[in-house]
N, CA, C and O of each residue as an XYZ file, in Angstrom:
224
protein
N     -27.936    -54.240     24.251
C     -27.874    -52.902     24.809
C     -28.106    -51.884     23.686
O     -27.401    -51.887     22.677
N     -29.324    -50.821     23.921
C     -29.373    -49.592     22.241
C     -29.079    -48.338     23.482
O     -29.281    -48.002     24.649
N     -28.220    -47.861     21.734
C     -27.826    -46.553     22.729
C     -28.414    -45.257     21.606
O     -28.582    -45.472     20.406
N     -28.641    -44.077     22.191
C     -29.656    -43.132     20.897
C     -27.873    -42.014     20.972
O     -27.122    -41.809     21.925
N     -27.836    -41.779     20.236
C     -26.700    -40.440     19.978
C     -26.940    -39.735     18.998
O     -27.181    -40.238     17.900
N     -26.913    -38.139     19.256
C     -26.907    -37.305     18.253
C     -25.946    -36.111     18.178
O     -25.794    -35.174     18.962
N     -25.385    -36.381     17.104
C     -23.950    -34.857     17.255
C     -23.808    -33.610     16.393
O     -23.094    -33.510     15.396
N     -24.421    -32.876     16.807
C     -24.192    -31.226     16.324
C     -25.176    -31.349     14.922
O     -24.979    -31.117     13.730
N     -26.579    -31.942     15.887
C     -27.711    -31.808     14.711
C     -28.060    -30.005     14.723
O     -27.785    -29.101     15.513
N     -28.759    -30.072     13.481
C     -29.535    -28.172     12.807
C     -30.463    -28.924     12.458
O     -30.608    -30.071     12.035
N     -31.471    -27.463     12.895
C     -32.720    -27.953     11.996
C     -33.124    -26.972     11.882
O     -33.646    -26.458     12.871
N     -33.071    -26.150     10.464
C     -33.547    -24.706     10.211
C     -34.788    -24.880      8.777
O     -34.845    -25.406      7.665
N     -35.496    -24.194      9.546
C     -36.888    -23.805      8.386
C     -36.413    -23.552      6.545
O     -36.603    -24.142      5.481
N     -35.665    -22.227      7.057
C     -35.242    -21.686      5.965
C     -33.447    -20.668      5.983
O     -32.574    -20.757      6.846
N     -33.444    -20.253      5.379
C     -32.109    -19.574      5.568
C     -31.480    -18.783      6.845
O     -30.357    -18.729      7.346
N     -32.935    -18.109      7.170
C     -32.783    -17.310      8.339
C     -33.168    -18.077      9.905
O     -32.953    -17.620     11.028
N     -33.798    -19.378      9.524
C     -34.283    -19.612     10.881
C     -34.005    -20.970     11.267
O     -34.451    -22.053     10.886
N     -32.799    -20.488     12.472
C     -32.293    -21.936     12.963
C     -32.750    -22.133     13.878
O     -32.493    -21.492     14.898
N     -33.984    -23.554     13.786
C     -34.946    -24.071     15.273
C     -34.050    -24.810     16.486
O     -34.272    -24.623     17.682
N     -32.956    -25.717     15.936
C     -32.485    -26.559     16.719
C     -30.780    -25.958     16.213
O     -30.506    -25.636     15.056
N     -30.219    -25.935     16.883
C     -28.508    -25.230     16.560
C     -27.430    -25.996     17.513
O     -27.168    -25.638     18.661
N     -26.966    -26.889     16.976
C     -25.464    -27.724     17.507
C     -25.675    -28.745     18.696
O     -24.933    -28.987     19.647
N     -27.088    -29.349     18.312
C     -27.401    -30.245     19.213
C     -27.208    -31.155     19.472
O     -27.663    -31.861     18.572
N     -26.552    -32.042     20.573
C     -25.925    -32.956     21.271
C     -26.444    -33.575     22.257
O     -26.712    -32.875     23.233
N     -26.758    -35.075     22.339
C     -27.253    -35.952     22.851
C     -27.324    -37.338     22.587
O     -27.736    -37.854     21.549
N     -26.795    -38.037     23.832
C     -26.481    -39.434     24.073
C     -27.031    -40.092     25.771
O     -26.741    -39.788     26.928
N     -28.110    -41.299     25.021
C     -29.192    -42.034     26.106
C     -28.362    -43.052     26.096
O     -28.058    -43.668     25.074
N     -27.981    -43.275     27.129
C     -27.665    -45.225     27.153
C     -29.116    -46.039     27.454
O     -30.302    -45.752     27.615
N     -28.368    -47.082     27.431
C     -29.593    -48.257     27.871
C     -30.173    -48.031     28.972
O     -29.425    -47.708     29.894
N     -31.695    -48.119     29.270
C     -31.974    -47.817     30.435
C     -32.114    -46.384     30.846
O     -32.901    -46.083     31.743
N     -31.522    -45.658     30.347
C     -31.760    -44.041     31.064
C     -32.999    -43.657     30.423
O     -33.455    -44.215     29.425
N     -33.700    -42.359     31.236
C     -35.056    -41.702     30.936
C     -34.650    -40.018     31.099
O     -34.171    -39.454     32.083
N     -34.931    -39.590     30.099
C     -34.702    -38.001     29.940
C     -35.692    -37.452     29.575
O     -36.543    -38.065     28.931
N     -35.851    -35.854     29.974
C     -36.628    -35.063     30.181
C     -36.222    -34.001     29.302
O     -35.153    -33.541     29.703
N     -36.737    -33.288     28.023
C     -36.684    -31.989     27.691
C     -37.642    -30.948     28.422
O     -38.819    -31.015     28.776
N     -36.413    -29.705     28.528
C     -37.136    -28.841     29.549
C     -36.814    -27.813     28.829
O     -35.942    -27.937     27.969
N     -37.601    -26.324     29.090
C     -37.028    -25.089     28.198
C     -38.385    -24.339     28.205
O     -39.478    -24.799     28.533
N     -38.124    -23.240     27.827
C     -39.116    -21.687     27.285
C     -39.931    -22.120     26.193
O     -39.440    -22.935     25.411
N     -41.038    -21.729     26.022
C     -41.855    -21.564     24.897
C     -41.084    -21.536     23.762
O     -40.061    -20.930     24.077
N     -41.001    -21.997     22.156
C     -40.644    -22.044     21.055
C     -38.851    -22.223     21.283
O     -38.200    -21.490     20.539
N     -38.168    -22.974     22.078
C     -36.766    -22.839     22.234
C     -36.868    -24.187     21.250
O     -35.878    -24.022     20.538
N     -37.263    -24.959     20.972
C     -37.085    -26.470     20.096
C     -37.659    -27.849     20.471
O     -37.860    -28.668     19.574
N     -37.922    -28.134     21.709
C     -38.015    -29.155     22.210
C     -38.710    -30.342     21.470
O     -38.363    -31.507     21.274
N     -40.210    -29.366     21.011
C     -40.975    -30.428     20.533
C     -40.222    -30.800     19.067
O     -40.352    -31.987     18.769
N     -39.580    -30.116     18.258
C     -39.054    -30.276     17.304
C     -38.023    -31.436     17.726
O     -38.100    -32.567     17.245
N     -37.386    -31.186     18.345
C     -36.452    -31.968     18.792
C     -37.261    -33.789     19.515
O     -36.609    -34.787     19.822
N     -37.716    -33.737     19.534
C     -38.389    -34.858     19.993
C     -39.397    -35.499     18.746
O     -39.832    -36.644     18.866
N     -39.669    -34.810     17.757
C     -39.620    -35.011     16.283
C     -38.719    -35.308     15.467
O     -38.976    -36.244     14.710
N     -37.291    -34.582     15.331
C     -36.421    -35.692     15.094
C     -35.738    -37.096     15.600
O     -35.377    -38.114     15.008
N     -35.732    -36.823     16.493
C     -35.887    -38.330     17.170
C     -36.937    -39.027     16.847
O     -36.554    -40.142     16.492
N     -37.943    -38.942     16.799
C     -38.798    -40.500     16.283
C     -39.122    -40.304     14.879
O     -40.184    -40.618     14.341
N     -37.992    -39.692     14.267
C     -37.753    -39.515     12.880
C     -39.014    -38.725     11.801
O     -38.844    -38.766     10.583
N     -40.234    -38.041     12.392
C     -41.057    -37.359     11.681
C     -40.873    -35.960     11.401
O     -41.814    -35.174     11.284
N     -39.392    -35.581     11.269
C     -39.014    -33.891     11.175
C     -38.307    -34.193      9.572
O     -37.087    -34.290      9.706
N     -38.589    -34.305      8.621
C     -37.620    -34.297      7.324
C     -36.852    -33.159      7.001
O     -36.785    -32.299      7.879
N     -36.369    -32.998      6.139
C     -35.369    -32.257      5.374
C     -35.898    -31.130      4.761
O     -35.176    -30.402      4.080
């Protein structure tokens, strides 16, 4: 059984600019999720850290 969890990830450019802010998320086995949202809110970023190509 893999399970994905993430707790109170950031992901800011620079000092002033926080892309992703206190983000929380947990897939069990088997489930299928959908990011949904406004133009520039994070998503695709967020779906970049998850398959680990967003660095530091």
């Amino acid at each position: 059984m893999a399970q994905l969890s993430f707790k109170n990830i950031y992901k800011k450019y620079d000092q002033d600019t926080t892309i992703v802010k206190d983000f929380n998320l947990e897939v069990n086995d088997g489930e299928f999720i959908v990011l949904v949202g406004p133009s520039g809110c994070g998503k695709s970023t967020t779906l970049r850290m998850i398959a680990g190509l967003e660095g530091e």
